[in-house]
C-alpha positions in Angstrom: 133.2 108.9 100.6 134.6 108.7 104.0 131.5 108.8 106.4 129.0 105.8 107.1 125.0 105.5 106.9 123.1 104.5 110.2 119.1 103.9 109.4 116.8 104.0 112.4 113.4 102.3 111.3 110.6 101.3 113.2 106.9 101.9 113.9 105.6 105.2 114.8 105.6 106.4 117.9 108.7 104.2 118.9 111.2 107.2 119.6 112.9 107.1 115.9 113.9 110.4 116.0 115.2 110.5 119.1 117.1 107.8 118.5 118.2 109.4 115.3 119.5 112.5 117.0 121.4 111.3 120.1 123.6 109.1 117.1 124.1 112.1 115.3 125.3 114.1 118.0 127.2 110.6 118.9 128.5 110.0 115.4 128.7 113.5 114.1 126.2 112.6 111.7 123.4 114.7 109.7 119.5 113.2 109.2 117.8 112.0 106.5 114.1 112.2 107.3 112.4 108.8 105.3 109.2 109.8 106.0 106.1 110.0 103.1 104.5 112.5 105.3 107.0 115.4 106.3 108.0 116.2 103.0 105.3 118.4 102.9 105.3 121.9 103.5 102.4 122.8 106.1 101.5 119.4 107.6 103.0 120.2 110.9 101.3 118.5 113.6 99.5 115.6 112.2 103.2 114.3 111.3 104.7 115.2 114.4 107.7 117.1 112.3 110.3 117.6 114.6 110.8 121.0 116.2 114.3 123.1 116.6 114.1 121.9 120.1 113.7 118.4 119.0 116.2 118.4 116.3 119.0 120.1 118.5 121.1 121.8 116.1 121.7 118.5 114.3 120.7 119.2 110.7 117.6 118.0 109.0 116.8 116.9 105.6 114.3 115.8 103.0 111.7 117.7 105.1 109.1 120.6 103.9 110.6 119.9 100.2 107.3 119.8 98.5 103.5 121.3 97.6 101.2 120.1 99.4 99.5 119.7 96.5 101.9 117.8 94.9 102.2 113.7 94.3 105.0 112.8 96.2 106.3 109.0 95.1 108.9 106.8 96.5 110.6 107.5 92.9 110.5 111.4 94.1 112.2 111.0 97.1 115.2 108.7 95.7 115.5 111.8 93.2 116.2 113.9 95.8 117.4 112.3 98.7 120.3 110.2 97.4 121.9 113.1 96.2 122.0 114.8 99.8 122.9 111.3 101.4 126.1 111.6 99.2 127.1 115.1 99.9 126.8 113.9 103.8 129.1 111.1 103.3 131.7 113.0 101.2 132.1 115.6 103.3 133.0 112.8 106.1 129.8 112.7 108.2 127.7 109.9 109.1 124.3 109.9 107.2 121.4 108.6 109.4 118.1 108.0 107.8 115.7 108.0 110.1 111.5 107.5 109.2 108.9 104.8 109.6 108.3 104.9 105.1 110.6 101.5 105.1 109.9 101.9 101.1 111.9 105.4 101.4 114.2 104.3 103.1 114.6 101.1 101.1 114.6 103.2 97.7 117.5 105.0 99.2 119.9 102.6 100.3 119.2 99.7 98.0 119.8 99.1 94.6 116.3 97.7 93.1 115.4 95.8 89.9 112.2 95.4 88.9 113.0 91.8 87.4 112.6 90.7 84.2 108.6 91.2 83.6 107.6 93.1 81.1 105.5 96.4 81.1 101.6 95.6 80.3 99.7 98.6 78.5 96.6 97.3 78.7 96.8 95.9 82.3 98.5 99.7 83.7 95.7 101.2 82.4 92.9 98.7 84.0 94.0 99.6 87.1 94.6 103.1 87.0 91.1 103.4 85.7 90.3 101.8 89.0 92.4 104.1 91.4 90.3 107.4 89.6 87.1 105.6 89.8 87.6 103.7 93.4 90.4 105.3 95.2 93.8 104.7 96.2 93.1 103.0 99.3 90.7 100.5 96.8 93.6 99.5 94.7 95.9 99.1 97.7 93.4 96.7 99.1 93.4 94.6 96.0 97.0 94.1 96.4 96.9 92.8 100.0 94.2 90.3 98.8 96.7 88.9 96.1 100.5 89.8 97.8 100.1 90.8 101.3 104.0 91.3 101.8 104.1 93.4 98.9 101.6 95.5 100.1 103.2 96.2 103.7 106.1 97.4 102.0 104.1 100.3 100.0 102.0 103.1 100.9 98.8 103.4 99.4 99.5 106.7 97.7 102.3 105.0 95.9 100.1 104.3 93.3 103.1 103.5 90.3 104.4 101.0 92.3 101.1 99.2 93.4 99.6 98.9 89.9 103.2 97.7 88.8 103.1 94.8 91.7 99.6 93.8 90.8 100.6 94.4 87.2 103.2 91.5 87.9 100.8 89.3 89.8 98.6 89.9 86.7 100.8 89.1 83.9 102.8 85.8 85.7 100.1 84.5 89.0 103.6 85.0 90.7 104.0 87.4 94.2 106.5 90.3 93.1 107.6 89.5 96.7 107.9 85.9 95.8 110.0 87.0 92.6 113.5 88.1 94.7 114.2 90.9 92.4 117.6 90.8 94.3 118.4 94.0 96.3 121.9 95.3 96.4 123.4 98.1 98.8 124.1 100.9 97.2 126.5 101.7 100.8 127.5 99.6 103.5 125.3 100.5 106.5 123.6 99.8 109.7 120.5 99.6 110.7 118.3 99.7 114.0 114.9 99.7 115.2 113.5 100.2 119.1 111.8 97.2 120.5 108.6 98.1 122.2 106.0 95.8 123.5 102.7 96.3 121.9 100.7 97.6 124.2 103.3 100.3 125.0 103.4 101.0 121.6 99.9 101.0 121.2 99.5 103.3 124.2 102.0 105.8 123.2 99.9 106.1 119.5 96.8 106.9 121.3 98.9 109.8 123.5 100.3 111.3 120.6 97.4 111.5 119.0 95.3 113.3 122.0 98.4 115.5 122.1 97.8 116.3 117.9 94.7 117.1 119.1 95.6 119.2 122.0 98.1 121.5 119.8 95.5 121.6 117.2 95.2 119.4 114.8 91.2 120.2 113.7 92.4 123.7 113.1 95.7 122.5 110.6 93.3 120.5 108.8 90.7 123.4 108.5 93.6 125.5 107.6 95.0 123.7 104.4 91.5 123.0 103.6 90.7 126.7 103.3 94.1 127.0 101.5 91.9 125.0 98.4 94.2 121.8 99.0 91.8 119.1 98.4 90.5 116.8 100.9 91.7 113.9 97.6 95.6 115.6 97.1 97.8 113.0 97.6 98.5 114.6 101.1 95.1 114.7 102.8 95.0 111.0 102.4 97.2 110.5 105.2 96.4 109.1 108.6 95.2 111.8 110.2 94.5 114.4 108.0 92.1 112.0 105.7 89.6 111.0 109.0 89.3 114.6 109.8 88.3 116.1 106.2 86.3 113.7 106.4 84.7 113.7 109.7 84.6 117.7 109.1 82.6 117.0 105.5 79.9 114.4 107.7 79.7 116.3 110.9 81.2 113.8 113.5 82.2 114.7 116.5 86.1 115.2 117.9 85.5 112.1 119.6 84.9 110.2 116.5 87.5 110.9 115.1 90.2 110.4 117.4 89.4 106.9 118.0 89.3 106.4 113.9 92.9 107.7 113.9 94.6 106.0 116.9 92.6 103.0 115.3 94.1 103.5 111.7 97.6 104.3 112.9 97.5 101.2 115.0 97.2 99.0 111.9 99.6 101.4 110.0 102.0 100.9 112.9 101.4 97.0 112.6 102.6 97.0 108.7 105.9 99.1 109.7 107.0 96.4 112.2 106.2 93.5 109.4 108.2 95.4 106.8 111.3 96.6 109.4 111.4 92.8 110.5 112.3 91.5 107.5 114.7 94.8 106.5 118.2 93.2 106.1 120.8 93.1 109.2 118.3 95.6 111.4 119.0 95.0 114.7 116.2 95.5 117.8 117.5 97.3 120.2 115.8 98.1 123.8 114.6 102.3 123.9 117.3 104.1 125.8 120.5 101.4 124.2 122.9 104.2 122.1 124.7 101.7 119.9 
């Protein structure tokens, strides 16, 4: 393999994948979307996919490859994605993954162990039982209460991985992310993020949000909706998507729901910049730096 791996991480709204497409036009590189959310086929604005003019000509992967109705895991996207990272590099381009799902990206370009705990039956199948009964977002919230750092580092609808870090707390009263499993490159890399202060950050969220709004995101809710995907696929649950099902279902107004999303994304943004601070050798760079 003769190319290199770049990863731009970040919050969202921080100008990732602009960042990610001036490199590859810099480095003759290819992207590797990391992103829970733009692996599906249909979700269009509430993701902010990229568009041709956005990508500009520099190819795109890992995006639209599944169902919407589907259950999309971390464990899914290592499946597919290293395999494409690979085929970048051997063909002597520079691979840059580029996405604010730090556990994507981290699945990717790290070699994990699970350490030496073994599997419990009994205690998988406790708290499955929970996620059908009390939802995905329930069993997430269990997990910050016992291992906060753990819990920045996964997505709620990554519901393996959850029960099998509170299966861990469980089975030893140890963190997993006090347990240093021990992660090991799989590929030497770099890595970057763009420094924003927080109320920029915070103000460009809100923006992109009235702009999801403005280029209809009511309407691509409604759609998939009417398409029978159900407001509890794995999908729907995501910021965005979940506050208008379910603001459609109760009758709130447009209003409502724009302020429940910029207010959820704000806390969602919060956890990226916890996790991406403690990603190894990332470097903060200032918006508008090409390293």
């Amino acid at each position: 393999m003769s190319g290199k791996v770049i990863a731009v991480g970040g919050a969202t709204a921080s100008g990732k994948t602009a960042l990610a497409v001036r490199m590859a036009e810099k480095y003759d590189g290819e992207v590797i979307s990391a992103d829970a959310l733009l692996v599906y086929r249909g979700l269009d604005i509430g993701t902010a996919k990229p568009t041709a003019e956005e990508m500009r000509g520099i190819p795109h992967h890992m995006i639209d490859v599944a169902d919407p109705t589907e259950n999309f895991s971390a464990s899914d996207y290592e499946r597919l994605a290293l395999p494409v990272l690979r085929d970048v590099l051997a063909r002597g381009k520079t691979a840059i993954v580029c996405g604010g799902t730090g556990f994507y990206m981290q699945s990717l370009l790290f070699a994990r162990s699970l350490g030496g705990v073994a599997a419990s039956k009994e205690a998988r199948e406790k708290y499955a039982r929970i996620a059908e009964e009390k939802g995905k977002a329930y069993l997430h919230s269990l997990l910050e209460e016992r291992d906060e750092e753990s819990a920045a580092k996964l997505h709620e609808n990554d519901v393996k991985r959850v029960i099998r870090a509170l299966e861990i707390y469980e089975l030893t009263g140890r963190k997993k992310s006090e347990q240093h499993d021990g992660w090991t490159p799989r590929f030497s890399y770099e890595a970057y993020a763009i420094d924003l202060p927080r109320e920029e950050l915070y103000g460009r969220i809100d923006r992109r949000v009235e702009e999801m709004f403005a280029r209809g995101l009511v309407g691509e809710v409604e759609g998939l909706l009417s398409r029978g995907i159900d407001e509890h696929c794995q999908c729907m649950q995501a910021i965005g998507y979940k506050e208008i099902a379910e603001g459609l279902r109760t009758g709130q107004t447009e209003g409502e729901m724009k302020e429940k999303i910029k207010k959820n994304t704000r806390n969602y943004a919060k956890r990226q910049l916890t996790f991406f601070r403690k990603f190894p050798a990332l470097r903060w760079i200032e918006e508008g730096f090409l390293p």
